[in-house]
Structures are given as structure tokens and as C-alpha cells.
N, C-alpha and C positions, 0 to 999 in steps of 0.2 A: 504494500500500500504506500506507494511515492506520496512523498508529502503530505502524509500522514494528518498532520498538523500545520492547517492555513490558515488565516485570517482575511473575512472578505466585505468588500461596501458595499453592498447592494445598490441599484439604482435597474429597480425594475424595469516570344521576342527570340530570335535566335542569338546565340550566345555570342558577345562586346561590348561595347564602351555605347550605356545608356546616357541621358541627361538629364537635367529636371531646372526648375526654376527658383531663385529667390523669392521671397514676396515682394519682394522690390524689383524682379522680370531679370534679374540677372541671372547666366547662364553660370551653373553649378555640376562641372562634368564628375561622373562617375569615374570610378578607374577601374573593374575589374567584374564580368560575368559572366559567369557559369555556368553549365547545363550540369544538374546534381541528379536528375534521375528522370526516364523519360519511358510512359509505358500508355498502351490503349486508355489508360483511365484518365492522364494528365501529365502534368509538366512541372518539376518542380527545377525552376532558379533562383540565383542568388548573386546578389551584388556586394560589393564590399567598396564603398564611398572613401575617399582621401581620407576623410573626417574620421575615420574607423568605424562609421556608424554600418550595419551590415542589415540589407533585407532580403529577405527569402519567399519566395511566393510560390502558390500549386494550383496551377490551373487545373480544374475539375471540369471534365465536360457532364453536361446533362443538371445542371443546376441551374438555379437563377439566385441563391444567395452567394453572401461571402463574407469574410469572417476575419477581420486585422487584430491582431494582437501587438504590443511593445511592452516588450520583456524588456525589465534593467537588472544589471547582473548585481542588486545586493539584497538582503533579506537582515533579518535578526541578528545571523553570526559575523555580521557585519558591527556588530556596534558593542561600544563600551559599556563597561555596566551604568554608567552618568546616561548613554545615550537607547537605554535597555527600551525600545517600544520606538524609536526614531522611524522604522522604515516603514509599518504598520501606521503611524502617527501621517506622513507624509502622503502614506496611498492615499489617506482621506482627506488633507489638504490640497489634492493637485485637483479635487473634485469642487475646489471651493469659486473659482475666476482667475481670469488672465484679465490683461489690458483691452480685451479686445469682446471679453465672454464674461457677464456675471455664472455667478451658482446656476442660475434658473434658465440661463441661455446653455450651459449644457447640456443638463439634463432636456430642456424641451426638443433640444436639435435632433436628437434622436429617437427620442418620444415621437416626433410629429411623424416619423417615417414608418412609424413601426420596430425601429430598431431595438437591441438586446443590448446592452450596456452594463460593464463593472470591474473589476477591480478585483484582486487577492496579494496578499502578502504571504511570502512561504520563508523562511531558513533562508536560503540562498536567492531570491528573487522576488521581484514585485513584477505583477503582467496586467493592464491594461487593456482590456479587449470588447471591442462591439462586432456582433451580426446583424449583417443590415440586408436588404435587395440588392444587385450587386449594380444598379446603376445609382445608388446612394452611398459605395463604397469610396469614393473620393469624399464624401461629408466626412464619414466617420475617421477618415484618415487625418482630414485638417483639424478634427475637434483635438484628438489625444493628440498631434503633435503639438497642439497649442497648448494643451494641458502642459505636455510633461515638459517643454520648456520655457513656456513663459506664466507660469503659476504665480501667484500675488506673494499667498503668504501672509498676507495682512495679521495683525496683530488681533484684532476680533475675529477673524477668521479661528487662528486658533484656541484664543479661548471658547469660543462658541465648539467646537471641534472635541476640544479637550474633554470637556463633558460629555460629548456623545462616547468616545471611545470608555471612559470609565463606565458608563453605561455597560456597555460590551462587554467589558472586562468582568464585570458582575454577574451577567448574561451566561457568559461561559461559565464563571465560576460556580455555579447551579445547576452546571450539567455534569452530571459523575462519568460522561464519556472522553469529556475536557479533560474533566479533574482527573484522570488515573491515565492517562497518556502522557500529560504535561509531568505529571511524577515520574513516569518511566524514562521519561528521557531527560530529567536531573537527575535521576540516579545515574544511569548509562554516564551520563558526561559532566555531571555536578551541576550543582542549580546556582553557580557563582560562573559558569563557562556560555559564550555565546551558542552554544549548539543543547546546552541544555535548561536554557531559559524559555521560557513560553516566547513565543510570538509578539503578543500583542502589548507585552510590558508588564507591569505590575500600578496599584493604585498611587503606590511613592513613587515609583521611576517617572511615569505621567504627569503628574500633579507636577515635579521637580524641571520637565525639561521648557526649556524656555525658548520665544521665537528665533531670536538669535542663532542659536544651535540647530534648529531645525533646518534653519535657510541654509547655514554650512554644509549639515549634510548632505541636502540637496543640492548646492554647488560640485560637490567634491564627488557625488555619484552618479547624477544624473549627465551625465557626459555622452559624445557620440561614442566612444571606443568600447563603452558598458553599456550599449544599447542592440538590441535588437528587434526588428519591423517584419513579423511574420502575417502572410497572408495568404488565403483558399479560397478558392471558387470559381465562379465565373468571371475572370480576371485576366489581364491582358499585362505580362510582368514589366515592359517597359513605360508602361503608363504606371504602374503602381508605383515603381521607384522614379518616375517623376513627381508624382502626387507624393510621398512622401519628403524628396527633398523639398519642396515648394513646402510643406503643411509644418517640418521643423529645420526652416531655418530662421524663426526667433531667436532675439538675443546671442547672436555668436556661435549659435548649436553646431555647426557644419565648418567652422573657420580653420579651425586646427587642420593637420595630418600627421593624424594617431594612427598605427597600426591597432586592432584590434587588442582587446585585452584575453590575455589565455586564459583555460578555463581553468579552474581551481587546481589544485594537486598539491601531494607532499607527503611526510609523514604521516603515517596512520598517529589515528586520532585513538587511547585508549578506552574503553569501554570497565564501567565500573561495576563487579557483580557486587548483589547485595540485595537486603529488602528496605523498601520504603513504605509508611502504611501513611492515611491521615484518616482524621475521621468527620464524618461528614452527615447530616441527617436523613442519610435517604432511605430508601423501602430498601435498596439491593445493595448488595456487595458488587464493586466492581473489580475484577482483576485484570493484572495484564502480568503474563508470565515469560522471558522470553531470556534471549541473550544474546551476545555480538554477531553480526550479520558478516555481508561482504558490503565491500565499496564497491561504488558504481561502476566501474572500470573492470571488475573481476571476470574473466571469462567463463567463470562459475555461473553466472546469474541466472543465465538460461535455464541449467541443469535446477538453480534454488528455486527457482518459478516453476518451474514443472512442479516439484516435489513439495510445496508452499500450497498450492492449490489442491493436488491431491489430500493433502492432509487439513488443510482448514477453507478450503476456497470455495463452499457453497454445500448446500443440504447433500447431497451425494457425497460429502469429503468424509473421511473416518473420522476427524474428530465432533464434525457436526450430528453423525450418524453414533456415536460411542456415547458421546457429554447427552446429547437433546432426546433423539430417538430411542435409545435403546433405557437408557437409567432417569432420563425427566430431569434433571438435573440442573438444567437452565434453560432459557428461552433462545438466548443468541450466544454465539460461540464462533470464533472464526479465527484464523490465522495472517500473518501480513510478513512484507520483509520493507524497509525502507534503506535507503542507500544514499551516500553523499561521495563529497568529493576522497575522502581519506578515512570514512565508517562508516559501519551500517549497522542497524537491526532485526531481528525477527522476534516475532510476540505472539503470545495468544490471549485474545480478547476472551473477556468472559465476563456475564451478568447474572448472579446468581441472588437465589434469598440465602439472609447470614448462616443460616443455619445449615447449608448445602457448601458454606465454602469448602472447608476441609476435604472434602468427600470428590468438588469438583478440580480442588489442586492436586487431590492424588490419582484421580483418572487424567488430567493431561499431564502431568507428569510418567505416568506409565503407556500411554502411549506416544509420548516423544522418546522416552526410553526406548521401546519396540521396535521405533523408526533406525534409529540409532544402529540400534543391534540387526536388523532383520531387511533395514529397508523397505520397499513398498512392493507391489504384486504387480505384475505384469497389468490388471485390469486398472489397477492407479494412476499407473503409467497412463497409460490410452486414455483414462478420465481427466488426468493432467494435464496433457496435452490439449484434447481437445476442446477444454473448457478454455487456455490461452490462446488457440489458436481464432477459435470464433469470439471470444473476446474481443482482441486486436481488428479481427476483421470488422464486426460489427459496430464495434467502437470507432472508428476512422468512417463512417458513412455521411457523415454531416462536415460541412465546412469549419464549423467553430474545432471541431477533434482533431482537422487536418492541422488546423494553423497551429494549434498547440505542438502538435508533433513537431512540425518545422520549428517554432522557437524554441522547446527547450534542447532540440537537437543541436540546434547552434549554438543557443548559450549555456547550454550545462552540459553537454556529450562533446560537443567540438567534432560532432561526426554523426551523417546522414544514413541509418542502416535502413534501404527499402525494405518492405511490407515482405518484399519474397524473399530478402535476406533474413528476415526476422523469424518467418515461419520455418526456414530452412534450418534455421538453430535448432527452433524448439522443437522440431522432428527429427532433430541427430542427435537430439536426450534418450539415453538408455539407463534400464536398469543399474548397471552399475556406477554411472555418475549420479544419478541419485541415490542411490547404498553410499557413495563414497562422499556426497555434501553434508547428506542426513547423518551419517559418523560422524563427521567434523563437527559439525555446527549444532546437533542437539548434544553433542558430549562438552557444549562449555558452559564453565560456569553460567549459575544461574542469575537472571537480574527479577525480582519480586515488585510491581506497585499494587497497592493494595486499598481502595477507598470506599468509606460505606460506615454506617452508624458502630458505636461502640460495642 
């Protein structure tokens, strides 16, 4: 379960040298595009602007929408503990006016069309994104790049702001599916570490950060070289990467020539076993049982997804069939692995009544032991697979899924694996790569969070 834990706003060409415009009609040449993948269904290219600024587009035949996103490459484990809530704070600031857009002229812009409009904050990134008609796809392009570079920021702005997100914060904090996730992953990485902080901040980190510091952030990340401009649909890519150079070059956006920024790496990041409980007044216990995963990069993945869903990925998986079906034992039960640039996780969700806990930690604990020891069956196998394979396909059917693919491909993969490279993986998963993850990975230490009344 990739990014696991978001925070969101609601607001219900053959391949060479493209161009695009100033808003001042000055000519703004591209330097550099690509053909990245090219099949009966569409066309996926990519430009990469002086400025570092990089967009990717996929013409889809047989649709009439289309779906822009802008991905900036920072998130949560971006910030200091002074600055713990800044990118989350900011997603909902760029929604506030420009010099050009009140509040109420963005949100209508797309309103008026019909269009899909909003926002998320994850760990690693903030994305941006509207689905519009795809002859409304040049609006929705000008609104966000107006957003995201020429944002006010106003001082009422964020205190007006400030309270909606403590709001939020509160909101979450009343949910035990929040509350025992955001635990699991301050134990895994400590609840003093950028990767094991919540999202969204805390009530004192909020209340403490001031306009000043936001605007910094905002200078210092929202740059061409940590940007990304993905788009899907019925789309034409050299008019799109005109339409976006013309839509952001406010304020200096496009002046530099940055090469692109690379995408995360380094040292693995240690993972901390242990238990965490809190207690909280709700009807159920909530758990999350789990331990260190892979990083994104591992060529394991494939092999951990196969064997992830066989064993927690839907009422056919053995632990939803062992925990739910067979002993009643809980209502929902399911498995995840989540991944970054230098760690990851795998967990088992579970919502039980108090009095069922015990009974429902020592049956997932014996059957990730089993896994361990035994691996899975030949019919797992086959269930594994083909629940990721129509997954993936099914899931990629709409414009808005496409664009996603394309940005975090570019800004968090730094690499485009097609649709039939992706299947071809998960069908050269065999039994014994899954015998051989499920050893490794259910045989380490254990990480416990644990939340639900006393």
C-alpha cells in the first residue's frame, strides 16, 4: 500500500525541440524530447525544459477527458522538526490566490467546467491535479501553474488556513485507522525522524510555524528542477508542453538552467522493532503488526507483491480467509508493503473487539510464521498474481491513473516501466522467490502498534 499515509484538500508530437510561450508572448524553447513508450493504446512523451522543469504526457486514444497533475518533489521528510507540517500547510495555501486568481476564482474555474480538482501531501511529495474535458485541458493547466508559482501567501491567508488544518489534525486524530498507522511508523523510524512523523504536523508544530517560514519553504522547493507536469488523455504533447511553459512562467519559474534534480537515494534508513500501544476510547482495538520491508528500488518487489496479496490482498487471501472467515475474529484484516527511497515496510492491518486481541495476534503471527517456513501453494501463487495483474490493468483505465503513473514515474522511480514490462515481472514470480522473500522478510524482527481503549 504506497503511501500509505497522505494528507488531502478537497475541492470537490514526434520526438525534438518543442516551444511554448511567456505570458509576456516570448519564445521559451524546450531543449530535449522523447519518445518513452509507444503502443496501439497511446503515446507516452517527455520533455525536459532548460529550466529542469520536466513534463510527460500519454496520449490515450478513444477518450474525451484528460487529467494534468504537478508533482513537487518534497513531502514531510523534507522538513525540520521547527518546520514538522510545512508541506501539508502549503498544499493548502497555494489553494488560497495569486495576483491574478482570488480563492473563489479557482475553485469556480473548474467548477464551471465540470472539472475534478485537488491536492495531496504524501512523505516525499505534494501532487496537484485536475480532470477536466480535454478541450478544457489548457484551463486546468494555467490555473495550477498559477497556483504553484505565483501563490500570495498572504498573512490572513494563513491564519485563516491555520485553523482549518488543526481542524484536520483533530479529524484524523478520531480515526483509530490514522491513529495506529501514524504509530507504526514512529516506531519503525522514531517519532522525532522526518519519515516517522505524521504528515500533516502536530497541534504545537502548527500553531508555532509562522508566514515567514512558510514563504521560505516555498521558495526553496517549489523550483523548476523539483517539478514535475504529468499528463493523459486526449492530448496533443506539443501543445501541452506549450501550454505549460506559457501557464508557469510567473515570477522567474522557467529563468534558471537547472538540470533536473535526482531522485532520492543513499543509505538505508534503519527500521526500529519494538511495540508501541496508546490508548484511545474507541469500541475496537486497532493493530498493525509488521516489520522492515524493501526499498523501492529492490528487484524483490515484484516477487513481495505477488506474495503480499496472496496472503492479505482481499477476501480470497489466507489471512482474510484464517482471521475473518474461518475463527470470526475480526471484521477487516489485510496486508500492505510500503516503500521509499532507502526503506520500507510490510504490516498487517487489523480491527478487532478488545477482547479478541490476543487470540487475533497469535493467529497472524502463526500464519506469517507458516509463510516463512512453508511459503505459499502453487494456487497462491496464481491468486497473487492475478489479482496484481488485473489490478494494474484495471486500474490504468481512466486518465486521472494514467497521469499518476507518469509523475511519480518521473519523480520518485526516475524510470518508465511499460504496462507489459510490469506484467512480465509479475509473471516471472515463482514459487521459490516467494519461499525465498517470505523467509527473509516475515523472519525479522517484529514492529507492534497497538490503539484502542484500556
Amino acid at each position: 500500500m504506497a503511501d500509505r499515509n497522505t494528507r488531502t484538500t478537497g475541492r470537490q508530437t514526434p520526438a525534438g525541440r518543442s516551444s511554448g510561450l511567456h505570458r509576456s508572448g516570448a519564445a521559451q524553447p524546450a531543449d530535449t524530447t522523447v519518445t518513452l513508450e509507444e503502443t496501439a493504446a497511446g503515446v507516452v512523451r517527455r520533455t525536459v525544459h532548460r529550466s529542469g522543469l520536466r513534463i510527460v504526457t500519454e496520449q490515450m486514444t478513444g477518450v474525451r477527458s484528460a487529467a494534468v497533475g504537478v508533482w513537487v518533489g518534497v513531502g514531510s521528510r523534507d522538513e525540520s522538526a521547527q518546520l514538522h507540517g510545512a508541506s501539508h500547510f502549503l498544499e493548502h495555501l497555494l489553494f488560497k490566490g495569486t495576483p491574478t486568481r482570488s480563492a473563489f476564482d479557482i475553485s469556480v474555474a473548474l467548477d464551471k467546467v465540470g472539472g475534478e480538482f485537488n491536492a495531496f501531501t504524501a512523505k516525499e511529495y505534494t501532487c496537484f491535479h485536475a480532470r477536466v474535458l480535454d478541450e478544457d485541458l489548457p484551463l486546468a493547466v494555467d490555473v495550477l501553474g498559477d497556483m504553484v508559482t505565483s501563490s500570495l501567501l498572504t498573512p490572513d491567508d494563513v491564519e485563516a488556513e491555520r485553523d482549518v488544518i488543526l481542524d484536520e489534525i483533530a479529524m484524523h486524530d478520531d480515526d483509530p485507522d490514522d491513529v495506529v498507522h501514524n504509530l507504526f511508523a514512529a516506531q519503525a523510524w522514531g517519532e522525532d525522524t522526518p519519515l516517522g512523523r505524521g504528515i500533516a504536523g502536530t497541534e504545537r508544530s502548527i500553531a508555532a510555524l509562522g508566514r515567514d517560514q512558510i514563504e521560505a519553504f516555498y521558495r526553496e522547493h517549489y523550483v523548476a528542477p523539483n517539478v514535475v507536469v504529468s499528463a493523459a488523455g486526449n492530448l496533443d504533447h506539443d501543445a501541452v508542453v506549450g501550454q505549460v511553459l506559457e501557464a508557469f512562467a510567473g515570477h522567474g519559474f522557467l529563468d534558471g538552467t537547472t538540470p533536473p534534480r535526482p531522485p532520492r537515494g543513499g543509505d538505508p534508513v534503519p527500521v526500529h522493532p519494538g511495540r508501541a500501544e496508546t490508548q484511545r476510547p474507541f469500541e475496537q482495538v486497532n493493530l498493525v503488526l509488521g516489520m522492515e520491508g524493501l526499498r523501492r528500488d529492490d528487484d524483490r518487489r515484484f516477487a513481495l507483491g505477488v506474495l503480499n496479496t496472496a496472503v492479505g490482498g482481499g477476501p480470497s487471501s489466507r489471512l482474510f480467509q484464517e482471521v475473518r472467515e474461518r475463527r470470526g475474529l475480526a471484521y477487516s484484516v489485510f496486508s500492505f508493503t510500503s516503500s521509499h527511497a532507502e526503506t520500507g515496510l510490510v504490516g498487517v492491518s487489523v480491527g478487532c473487539l478488545p477482547a479478541k486481541r490476543d487470540e487475533v495476534l497469535a493467529t497472524v503471527r502463526a500464519e506469517l510464521a507458516k509463510v516463512a517456513r512453508e511459503g505459499i501453494t502453487p494456487e497462491e501463487l496464481e491468486l497473487g498474481k492475478g489479482q496484481l495483474r488485473g489490478g494494474l490493468v484495471l486500474g490504468l483505465e481512466d486518465s486521472a491513473s494514467r497521469m499518476s503513473r507518469l509523475g511519480k514515474a518521473e519523480l520518485v522511480h526516475d524510470q518508465l516501466l511499460t504496462i507489459d514490462d510490469i506484467l512480465a515481472r509479475i509473471e516471472a514470480v515463482t514459487l521459490e522467490d516467494c519461499a525465498a522473500i517470505g523467509a527473509d522478510i516475515f523472519s525479522r524482527p517484529e514492529l507492534l502498534a497497538v490503539v484502542g481503549p484500556a
